[in-house]
VOMARZA-120302 format. One record per residue (C-alpha): residue number from 1; x, y, z. Coordinates in nm, 3 decimals, always signed. Example, Ala and Ser with C-alpha at 12.3 -4.5 7.8 and 13.67 -1.06 7.14 Angstrom:
BEGIN
+------+---------+---------+---------+
! resi !      px !      py !      pz !
+------+---------+---------+---------+
!    1 !  +1.230 !  -0.450 !  +0.780 !
!    2 !  +1.367 !  -0.106 !  +0.714 !
+------+---------+---------+---------+
This chain:
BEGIN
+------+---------+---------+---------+
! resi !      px !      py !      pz !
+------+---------+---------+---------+
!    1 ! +13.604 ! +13.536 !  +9.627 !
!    2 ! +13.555 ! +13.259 !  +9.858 !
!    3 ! +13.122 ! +13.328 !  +9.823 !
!    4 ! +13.197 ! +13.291 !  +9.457 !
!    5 ! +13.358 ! +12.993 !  +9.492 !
!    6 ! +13.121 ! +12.826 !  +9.672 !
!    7 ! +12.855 ! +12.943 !  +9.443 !
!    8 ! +13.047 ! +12.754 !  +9.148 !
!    9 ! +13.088 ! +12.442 !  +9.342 !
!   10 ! +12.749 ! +12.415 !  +9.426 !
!   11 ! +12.615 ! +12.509 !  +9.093 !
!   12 ! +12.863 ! +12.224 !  +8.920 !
!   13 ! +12.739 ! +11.980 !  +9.244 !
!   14 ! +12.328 ! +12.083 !  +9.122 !
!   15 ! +12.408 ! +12.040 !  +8.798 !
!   16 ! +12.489 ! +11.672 !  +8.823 !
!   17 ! +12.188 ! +11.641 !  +9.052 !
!   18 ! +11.951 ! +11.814 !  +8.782 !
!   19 ! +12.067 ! +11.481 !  +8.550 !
!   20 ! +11.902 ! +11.251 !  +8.779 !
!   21 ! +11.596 ! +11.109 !  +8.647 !
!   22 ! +11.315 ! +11.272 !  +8.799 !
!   23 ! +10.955 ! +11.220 !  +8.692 !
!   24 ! +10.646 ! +11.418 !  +8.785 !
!   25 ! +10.402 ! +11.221 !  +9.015 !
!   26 ! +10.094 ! +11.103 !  +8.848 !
!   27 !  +9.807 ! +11.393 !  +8.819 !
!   28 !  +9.446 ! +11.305 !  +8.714 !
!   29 !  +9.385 ! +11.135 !  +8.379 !
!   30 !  +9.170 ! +11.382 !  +8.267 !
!   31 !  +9.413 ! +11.656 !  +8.316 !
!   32 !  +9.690 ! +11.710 !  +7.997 !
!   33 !  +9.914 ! +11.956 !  +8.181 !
!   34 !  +9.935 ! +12.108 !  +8.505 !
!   35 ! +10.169 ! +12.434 !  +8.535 !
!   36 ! +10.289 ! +12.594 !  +8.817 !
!   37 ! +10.313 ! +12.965 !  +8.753 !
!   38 ! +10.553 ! +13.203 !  +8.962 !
!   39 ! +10.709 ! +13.551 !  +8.906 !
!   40 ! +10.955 ! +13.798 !  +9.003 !
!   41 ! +11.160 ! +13.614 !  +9.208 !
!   42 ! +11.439 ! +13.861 !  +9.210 !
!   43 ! +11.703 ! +13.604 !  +9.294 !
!   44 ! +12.046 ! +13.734 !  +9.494 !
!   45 ! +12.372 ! +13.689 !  +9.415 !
!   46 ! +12.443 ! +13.669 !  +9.769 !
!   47 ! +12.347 ! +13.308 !  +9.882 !
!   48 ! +12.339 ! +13.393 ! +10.251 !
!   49 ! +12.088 ! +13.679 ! +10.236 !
!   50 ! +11.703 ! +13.664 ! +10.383 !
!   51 ! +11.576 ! +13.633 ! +10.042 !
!   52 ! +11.796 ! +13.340 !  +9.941 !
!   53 ! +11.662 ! +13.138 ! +10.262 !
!   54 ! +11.305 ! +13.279 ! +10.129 !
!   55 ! +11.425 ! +13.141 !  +9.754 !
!   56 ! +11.502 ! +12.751 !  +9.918 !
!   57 ! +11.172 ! +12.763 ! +10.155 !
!   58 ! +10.946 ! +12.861 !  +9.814 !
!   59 ! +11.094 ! +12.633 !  +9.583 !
!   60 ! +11.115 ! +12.332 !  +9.785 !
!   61 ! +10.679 ! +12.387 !  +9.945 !
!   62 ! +10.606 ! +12.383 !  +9.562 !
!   63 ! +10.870 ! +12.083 !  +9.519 !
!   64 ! +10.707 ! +11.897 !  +9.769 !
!   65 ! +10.320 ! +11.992 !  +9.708 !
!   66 ! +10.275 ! +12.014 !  +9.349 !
!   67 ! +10.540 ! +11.751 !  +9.246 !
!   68 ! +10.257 ! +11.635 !  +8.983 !
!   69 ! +10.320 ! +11.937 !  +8.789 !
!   70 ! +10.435 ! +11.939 !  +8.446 !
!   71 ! +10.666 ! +12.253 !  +8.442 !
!   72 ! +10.715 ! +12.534 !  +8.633 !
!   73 ! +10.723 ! +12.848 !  +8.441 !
!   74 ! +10.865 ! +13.161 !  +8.551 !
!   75 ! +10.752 ! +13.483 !  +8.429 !
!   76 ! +10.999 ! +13.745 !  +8.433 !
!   77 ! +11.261 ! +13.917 !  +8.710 !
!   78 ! +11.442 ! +13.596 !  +8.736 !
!   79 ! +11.700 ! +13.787 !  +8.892 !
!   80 ! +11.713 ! +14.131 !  +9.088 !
!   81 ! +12.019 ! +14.284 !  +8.774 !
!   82 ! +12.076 ! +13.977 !  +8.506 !
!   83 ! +12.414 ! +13.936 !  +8.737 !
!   84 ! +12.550 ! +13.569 !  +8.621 !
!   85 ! +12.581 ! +13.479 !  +9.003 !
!   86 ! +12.174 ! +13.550 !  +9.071 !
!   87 ! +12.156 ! +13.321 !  +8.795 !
!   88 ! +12.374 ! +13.013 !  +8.947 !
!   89 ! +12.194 ! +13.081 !  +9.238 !
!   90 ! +11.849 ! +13.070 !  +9.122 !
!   91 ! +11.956 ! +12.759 !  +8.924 !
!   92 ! +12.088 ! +12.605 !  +9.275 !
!   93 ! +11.745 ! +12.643 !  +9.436 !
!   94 ! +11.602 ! +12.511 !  +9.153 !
!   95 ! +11.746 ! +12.235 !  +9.100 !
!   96 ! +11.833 ! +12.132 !  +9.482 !
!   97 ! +11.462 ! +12.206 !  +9.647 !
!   98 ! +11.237 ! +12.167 !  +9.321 !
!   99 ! +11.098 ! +11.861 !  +9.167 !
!  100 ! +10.982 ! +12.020 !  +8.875 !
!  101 ! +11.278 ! +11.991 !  +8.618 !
!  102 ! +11.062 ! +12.083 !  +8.287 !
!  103 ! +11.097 ! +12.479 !  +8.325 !
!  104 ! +10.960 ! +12.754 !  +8.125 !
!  105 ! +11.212 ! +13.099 !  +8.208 !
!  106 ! +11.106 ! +13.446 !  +8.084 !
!  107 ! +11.303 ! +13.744 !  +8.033 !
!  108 ! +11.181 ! +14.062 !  +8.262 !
!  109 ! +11.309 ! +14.411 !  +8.269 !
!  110 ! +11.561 ! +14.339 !  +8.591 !
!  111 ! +11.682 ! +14.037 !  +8.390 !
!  112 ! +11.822 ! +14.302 !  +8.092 !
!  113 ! +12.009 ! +14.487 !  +8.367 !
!  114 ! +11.815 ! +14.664 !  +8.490 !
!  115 ! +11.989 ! +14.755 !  +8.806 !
!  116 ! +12.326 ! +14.762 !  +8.716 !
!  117 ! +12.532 ! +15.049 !  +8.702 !
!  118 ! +12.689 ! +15.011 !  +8.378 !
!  119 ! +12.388 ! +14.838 !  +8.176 !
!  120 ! +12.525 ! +14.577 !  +7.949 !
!  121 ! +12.275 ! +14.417 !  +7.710 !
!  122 ! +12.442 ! +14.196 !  +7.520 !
!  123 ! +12.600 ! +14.055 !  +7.831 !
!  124 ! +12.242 ! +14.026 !  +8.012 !
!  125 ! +12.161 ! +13.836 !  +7.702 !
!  126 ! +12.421 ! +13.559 !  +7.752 !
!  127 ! +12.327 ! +13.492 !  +8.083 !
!  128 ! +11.990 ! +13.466 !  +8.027 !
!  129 ! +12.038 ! +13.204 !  +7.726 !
!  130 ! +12.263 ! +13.014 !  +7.936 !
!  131 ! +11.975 ! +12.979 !  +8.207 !
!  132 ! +11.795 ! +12.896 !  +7.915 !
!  133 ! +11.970 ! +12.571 !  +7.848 !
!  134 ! +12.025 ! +12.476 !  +8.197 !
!  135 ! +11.692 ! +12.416 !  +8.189 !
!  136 ! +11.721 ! +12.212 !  +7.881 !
!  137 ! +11.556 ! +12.522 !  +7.688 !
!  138 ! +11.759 ! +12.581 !  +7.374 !
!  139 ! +11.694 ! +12.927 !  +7.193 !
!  140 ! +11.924 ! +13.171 !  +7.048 !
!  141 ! +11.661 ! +13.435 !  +7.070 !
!  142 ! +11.515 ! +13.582 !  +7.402 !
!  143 ! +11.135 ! +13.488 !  +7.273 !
!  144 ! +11.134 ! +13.109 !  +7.174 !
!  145 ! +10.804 ! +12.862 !  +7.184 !
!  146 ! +10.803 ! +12.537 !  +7.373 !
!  147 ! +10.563 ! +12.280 !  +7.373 !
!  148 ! +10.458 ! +12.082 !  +7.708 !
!  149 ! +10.207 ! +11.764 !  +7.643 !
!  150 ! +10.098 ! +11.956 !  +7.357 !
!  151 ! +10.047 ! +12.270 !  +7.519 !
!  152 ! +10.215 ! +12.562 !  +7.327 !
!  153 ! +10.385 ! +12.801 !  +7.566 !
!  154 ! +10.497 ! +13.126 !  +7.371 !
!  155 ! +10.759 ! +13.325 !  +7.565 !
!  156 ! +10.796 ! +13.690 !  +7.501 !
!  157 ! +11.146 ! +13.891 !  +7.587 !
!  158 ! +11.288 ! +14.235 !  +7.568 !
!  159 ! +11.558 ! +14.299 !  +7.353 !
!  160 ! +11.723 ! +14.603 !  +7.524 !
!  161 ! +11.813 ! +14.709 !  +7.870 !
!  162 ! +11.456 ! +14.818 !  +7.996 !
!  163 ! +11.490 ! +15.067 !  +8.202 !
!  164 ! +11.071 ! +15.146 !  +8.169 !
!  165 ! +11.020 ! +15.154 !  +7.804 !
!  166 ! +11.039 ! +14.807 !  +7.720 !
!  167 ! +11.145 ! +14.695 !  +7.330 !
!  168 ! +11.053 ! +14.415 !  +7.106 !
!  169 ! +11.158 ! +14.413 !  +6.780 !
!  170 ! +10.915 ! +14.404 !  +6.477 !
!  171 ! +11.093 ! +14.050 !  +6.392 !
!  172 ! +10.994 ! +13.934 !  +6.769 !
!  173 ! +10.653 ! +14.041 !  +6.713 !
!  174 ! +10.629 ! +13.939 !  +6.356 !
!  175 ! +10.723 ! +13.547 !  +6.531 !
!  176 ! +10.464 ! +13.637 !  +6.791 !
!  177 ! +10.201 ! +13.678 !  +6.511 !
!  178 ! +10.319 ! +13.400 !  +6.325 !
!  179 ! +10.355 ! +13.137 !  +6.612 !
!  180 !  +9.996 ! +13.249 !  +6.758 !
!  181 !  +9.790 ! +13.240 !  +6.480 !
!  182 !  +9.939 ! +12.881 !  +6.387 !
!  183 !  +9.906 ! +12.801 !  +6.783 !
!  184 !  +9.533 ! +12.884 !  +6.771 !
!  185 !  +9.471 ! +12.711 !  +6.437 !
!  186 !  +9.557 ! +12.384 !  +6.647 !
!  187 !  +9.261 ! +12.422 !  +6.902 !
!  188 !  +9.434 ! +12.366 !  +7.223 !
!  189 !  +9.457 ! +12.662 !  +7.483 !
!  190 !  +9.788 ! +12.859 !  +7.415 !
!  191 ! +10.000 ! +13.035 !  +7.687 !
!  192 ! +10.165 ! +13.338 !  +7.627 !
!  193 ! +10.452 ! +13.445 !  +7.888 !
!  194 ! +10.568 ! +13.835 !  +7.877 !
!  195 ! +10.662 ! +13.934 !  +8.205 !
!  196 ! +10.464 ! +14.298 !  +8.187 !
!  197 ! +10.130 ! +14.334 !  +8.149 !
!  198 ! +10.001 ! +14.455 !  +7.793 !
!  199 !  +9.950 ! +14.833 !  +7.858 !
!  200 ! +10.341 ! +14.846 !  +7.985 !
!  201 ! +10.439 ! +14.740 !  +7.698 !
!  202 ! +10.564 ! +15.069 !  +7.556 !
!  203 ! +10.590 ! +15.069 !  +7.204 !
!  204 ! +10.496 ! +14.720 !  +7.180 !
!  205 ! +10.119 ! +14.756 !  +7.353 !
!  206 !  +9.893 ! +14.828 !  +7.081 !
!  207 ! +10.033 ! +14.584 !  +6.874 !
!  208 ! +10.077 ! +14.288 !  +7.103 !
!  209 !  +9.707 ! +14.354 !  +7.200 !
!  210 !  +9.622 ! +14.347 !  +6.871 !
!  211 !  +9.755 ! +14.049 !  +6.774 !
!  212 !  +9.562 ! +13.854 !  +7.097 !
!  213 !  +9.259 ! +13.999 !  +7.046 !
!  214 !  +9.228 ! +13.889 !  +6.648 !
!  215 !  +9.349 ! +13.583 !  +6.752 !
!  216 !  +9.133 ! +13.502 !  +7.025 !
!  217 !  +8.855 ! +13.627 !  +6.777 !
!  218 !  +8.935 ! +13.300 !  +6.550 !
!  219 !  +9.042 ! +13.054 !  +6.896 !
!  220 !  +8.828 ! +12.727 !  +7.001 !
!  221 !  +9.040 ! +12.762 !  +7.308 !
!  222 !  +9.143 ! +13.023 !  +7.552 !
!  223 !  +9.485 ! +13.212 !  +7.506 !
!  224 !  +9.592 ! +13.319 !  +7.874 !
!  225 !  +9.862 ! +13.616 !  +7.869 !
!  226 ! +10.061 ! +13.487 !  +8.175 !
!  227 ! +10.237 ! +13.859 !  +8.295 !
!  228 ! +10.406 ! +13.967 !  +8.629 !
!  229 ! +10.608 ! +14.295 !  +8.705 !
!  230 ! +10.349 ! +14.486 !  +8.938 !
!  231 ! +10.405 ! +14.218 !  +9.241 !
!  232 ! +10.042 ! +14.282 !  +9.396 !
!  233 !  +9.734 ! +14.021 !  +9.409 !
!  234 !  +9.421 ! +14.219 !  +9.362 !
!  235 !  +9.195 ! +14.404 !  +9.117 !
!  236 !  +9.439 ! +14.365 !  +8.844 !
!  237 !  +9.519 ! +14.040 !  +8.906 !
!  238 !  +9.242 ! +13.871 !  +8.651 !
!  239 !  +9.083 ! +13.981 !  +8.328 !
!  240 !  +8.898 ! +13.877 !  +8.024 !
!  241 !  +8.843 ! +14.083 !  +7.749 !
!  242 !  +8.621 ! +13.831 !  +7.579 !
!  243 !  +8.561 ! +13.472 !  +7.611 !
!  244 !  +8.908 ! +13.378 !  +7.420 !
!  245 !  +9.129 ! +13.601 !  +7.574 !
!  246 !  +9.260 ! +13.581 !  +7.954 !
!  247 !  +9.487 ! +13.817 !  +8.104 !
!  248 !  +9.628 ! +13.657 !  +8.442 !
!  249 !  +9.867 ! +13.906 !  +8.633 !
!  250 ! +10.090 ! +13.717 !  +8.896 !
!  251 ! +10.193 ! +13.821 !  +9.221 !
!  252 ! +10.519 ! +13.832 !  +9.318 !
!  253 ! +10.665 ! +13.517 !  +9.467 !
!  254 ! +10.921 ! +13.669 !  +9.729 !
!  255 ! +10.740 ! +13.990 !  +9.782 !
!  256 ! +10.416 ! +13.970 !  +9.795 !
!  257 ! +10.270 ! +13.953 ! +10.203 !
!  258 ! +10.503 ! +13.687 ! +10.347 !
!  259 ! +10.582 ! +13.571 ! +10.000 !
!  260 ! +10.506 ! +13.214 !  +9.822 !
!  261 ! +10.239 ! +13.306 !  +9.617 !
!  262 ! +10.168 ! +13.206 !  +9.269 !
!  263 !  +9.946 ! +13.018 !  +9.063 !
!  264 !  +9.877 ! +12.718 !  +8.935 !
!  265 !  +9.720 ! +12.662 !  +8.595 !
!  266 !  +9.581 ! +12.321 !  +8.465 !
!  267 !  +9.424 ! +12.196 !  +8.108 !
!  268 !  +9.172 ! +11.955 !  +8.073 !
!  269 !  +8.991 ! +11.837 !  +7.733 !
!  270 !  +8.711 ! +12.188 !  +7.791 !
!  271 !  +8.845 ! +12.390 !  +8.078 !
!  272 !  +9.153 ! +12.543 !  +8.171 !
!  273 !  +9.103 ! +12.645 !  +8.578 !
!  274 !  +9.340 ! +12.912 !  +8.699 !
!  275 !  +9.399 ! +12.856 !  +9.074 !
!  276 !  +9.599 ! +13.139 !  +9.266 !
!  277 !  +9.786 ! +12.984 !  +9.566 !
!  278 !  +9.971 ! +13.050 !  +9.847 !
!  279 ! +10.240 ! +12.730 !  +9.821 !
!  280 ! +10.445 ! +12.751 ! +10.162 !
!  281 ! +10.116 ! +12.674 ! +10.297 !
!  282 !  +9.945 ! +12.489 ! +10.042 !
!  283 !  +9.643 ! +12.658 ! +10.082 !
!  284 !  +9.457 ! +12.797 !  +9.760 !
!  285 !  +9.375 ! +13.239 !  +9.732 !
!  286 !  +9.054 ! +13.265 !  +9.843 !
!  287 !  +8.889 ! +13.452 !  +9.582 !
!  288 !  +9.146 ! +13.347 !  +9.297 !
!  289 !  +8.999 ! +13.049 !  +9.128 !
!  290 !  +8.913 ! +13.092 !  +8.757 !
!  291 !  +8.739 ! +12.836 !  +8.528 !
!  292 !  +8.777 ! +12.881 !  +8.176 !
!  293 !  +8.509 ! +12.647 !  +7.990 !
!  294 !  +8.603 ! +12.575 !  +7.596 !
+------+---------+---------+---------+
């Protein structure tokens, strides 16, 4: 009772905080948006824990080194079980050790309670919205698009408890095709956030990569499927499947070798660069620089 408490308090104290005007320092001029790209962060519900401190010590090396980014989008496994108290304290760290305050959130498999005992969808739902709009993201779907400097970020979610078979329902990909093929037609790169990769996907695979792939057949600009869910950095990590199409896998930010890792993405008027970084020490991957030329 009394950790919940304090939870509350703090979130209510952050919350105030979050209102305070807070501007991203000035990045290049050549550079339309900047993105700082992290997943499965598996927050706690337990504030004290080892992965809480881990949480703070994340969030506030990418508050303090990339503090000229434009959002900060998170792709997936917010949460360890969609519990409402992993999400007050996720939004605590966010919002008292992170600059960034224009967020993009996702909705992984551990975010539909996953790990609960007694799954509850429609509850896991709730939550999740709610995170939504603390973060000033107002949808009442779990797949909405948002638009940063002109960049169109298209967030997918799943619409059941995914306990390995993930679902998305033919409306949710009929507003996939829809909002990508008008995304495309604009001829800036597009971002699309799902937080597993296409061929985990379930039933959902061979259509999602069907509707990338004849879209990036018809793009001026990249589209760059932003996924998470298998924590590594390797092999897997990068892919194109033709000059229009990108498929970046993120590590995990908590667990992933000491943890911080994640990437950050930029757009410039002809290349979007992909940059994989390790932010506690603000030290790019070596190996994990990508330079898409449009």
């Amino acid at each position: 009772m009394f950790a919940k408490l304090i939870a509350t308090l703090t979130l209510i104290i952050s919350l105030l905080f979050q209102t305070a005007t807070v501007f991203p320092a000035p990045h290049g001029e050549d550079v339309r948006l900047k993105a700082v790209l992290v997943s499965d962060i598996h927050s706690d519900a337990d504030f004290k824990r080892d992965r809480t401190d881990g949480m703070r010590q994340i969030f506030a090396a990418i508050g303090q080194t990339q503090n000229d980014a434009d959002t900060l989008v998170m792709s997936g496994d917010l949460t360890n079980s969609g519990d409402l108290r992993e999400y007050i304290n996720l939004i605590n760290c966010l919002n008292l050790y992170c600059r960034i305050r224009d967020r993009v959130p996702e909705m992984g498999n551990h975010d539909s309670w996953h790990h609960s005992d007694d799954p509850d969808y429609a509850k896991a739902e709730r939550y999740f919205k709610a995170f939504c709009r603390w973060n000033g993201v107002c949808t009442d779907t779990v797949y909405y698009r948002k638009d940063v400097n002109g960049v169109p970020f298209l967030t997918l979610g799943v619409e059941a408890s995914d306990f390995g078979d993930p679902y998305h329902s033919d409306a949710q990909l009929d507003w996939f095709e829809a909002e990508l093929n008008a995304a495309v037609a604009a001829g800036l790169p597009v971002f699309v956030v799902c937080h597993k990769p296409v061929a985990d996907l379930g039933d959902s695979a061979a259509r999602v990569e069907r509707i990338l792939t004849e879209a990036s057949a018809t793009a001026a600009a990249p589209i760059v499927y932003v996924s998470g869910h298998w924590h590594e950095i390797g092999e897997n990590t990068f892919a194109r499947p033709n000059d229009r199409l990108v498929y970046l896998n993120l590590p995990s930010m908590q667990y992933t070798g000491e943890g911080g890792l994640g990437f950050v993405a930029e757009v410039t008027d002809g290349e979007v660069t992909l940059t994989g970084m390790n932010f506690l020490t603000d030290q790019p991957l070596e190996g994990y620089a990508y330079r898409i030329a449009y």
